[in-house]
C-alpha positions in Angstrom: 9.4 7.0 -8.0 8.2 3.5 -7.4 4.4 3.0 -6.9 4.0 1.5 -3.9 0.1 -1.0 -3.4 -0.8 -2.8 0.0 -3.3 -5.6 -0.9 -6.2 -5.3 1.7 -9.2 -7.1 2.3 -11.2 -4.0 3.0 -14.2 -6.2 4.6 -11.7 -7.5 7.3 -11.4 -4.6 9.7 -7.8 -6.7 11.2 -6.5 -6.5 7.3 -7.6 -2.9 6.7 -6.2 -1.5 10.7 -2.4 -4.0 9.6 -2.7 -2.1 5.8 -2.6 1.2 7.8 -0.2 0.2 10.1 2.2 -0.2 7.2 1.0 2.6 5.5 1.8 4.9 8.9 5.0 2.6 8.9 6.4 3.7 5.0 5.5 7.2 5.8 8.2 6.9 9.1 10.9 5.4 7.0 9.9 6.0 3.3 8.1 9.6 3.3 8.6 9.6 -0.2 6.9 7.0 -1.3 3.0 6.9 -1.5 1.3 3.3 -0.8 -2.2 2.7 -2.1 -4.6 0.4 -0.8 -5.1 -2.7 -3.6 -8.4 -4.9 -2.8 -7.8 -8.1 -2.6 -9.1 -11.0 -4.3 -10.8 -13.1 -2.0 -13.2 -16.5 -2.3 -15.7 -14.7 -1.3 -15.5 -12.1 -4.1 -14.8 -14.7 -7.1 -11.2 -15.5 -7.1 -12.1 -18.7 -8.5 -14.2 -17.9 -11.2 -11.1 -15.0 -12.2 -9.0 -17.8 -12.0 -10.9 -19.7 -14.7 -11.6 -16.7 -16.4 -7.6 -16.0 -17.0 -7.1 -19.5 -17.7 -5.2 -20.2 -13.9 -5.1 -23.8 -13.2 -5.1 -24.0 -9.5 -4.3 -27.5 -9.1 -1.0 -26.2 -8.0 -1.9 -24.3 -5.2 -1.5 -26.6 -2.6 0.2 -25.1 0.1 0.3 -26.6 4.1 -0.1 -23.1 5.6 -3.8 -22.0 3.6 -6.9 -23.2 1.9 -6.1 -23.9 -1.4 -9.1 -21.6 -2.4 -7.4 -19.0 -0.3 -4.1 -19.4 -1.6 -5.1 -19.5 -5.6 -7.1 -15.8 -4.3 -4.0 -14.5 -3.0 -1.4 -15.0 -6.0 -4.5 -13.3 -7.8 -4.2 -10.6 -5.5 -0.8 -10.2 -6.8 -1.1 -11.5 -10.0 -3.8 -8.3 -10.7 -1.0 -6.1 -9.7 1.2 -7.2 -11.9 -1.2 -6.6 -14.6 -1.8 -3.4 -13.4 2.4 -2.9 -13.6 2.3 -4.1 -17.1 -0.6 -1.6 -18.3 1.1 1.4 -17.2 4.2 0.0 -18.2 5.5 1.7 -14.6 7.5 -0.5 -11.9 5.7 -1.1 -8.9 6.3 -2.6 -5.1 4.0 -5.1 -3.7 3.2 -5.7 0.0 0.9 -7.7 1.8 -1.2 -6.3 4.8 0.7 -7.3 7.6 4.0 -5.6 6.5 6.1 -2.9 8.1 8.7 -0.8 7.3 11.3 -1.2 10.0 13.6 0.7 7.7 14.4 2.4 4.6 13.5 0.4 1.1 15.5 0.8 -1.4 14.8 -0.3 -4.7 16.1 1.9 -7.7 17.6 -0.5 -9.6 15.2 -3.6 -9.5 13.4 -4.3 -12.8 10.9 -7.1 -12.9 9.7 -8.8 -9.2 11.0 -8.3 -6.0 9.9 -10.1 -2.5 11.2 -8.5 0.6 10.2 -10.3 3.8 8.9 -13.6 4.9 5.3 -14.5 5.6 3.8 -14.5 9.2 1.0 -16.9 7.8 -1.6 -14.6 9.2 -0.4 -14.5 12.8 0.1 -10.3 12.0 3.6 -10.2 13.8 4.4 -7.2 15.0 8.9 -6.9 14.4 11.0 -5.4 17.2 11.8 -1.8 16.2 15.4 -0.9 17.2 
């Protein structure tokens, strides 16, 4: 089985009640899949300094839709995942705090990186069920 990680920022009570919600929404459609809660880097907790630590150069990270301090602290949100996926050598699903399981996932055969969705940019869009 896949191991499924939410990144959260567990000191924004909005990112913490959406994490639920897809956690509530995976055990609906996916009740055989467990989703953990993965903090999230933030600025605020040294997503820059990690990113010079790992040798990141954020120069890149421009990006119309976020703060470029906020965007370099959200690939490391993901980027520590998949260094998490690489030490126990496991496959693993990603998905941000304001997804939702509107179905069943899928995903025996994928090796390597998978995105499923769009981003809603922070505007915590809720989809249309049915």
């Amino acid at each position: 089985m896949i191991k499924c990680f939410v990144i959260t920022i567990s000191d924004n009570p909005k990112s913490v009640e959406m994490a639920d919600r897809f956690i509530q929404s995976m055990k609906t459609y996916n009740p055989d899949m467990t989703v953990l809660k993965s903090n999230a880097r933030t600025p605020e907790t040294g997503a820059m300094d990690l990113a010079k630590e790992w040798k990141i150069p954020t120069r890149g990270f421009v990006e119309k839709y976020s703060r470029h301090h906020r965007c370099v602290a959200a690939f490391l949100s993901h980027m520590s995942l998949w260094k998490h996926c690489v030490e126990i050598n496991e496959r693993i699903a990603i998905f941000e705090h304001d997804a939702m399981a509107v179905g069943r996932i899928n995903l025996p055969f994928f090796k390597g990186i998978v995105n499923i969705g769009k981003p809603s940019y922070g505007k915590f869009k809720i989809p249309q069920l049915g």
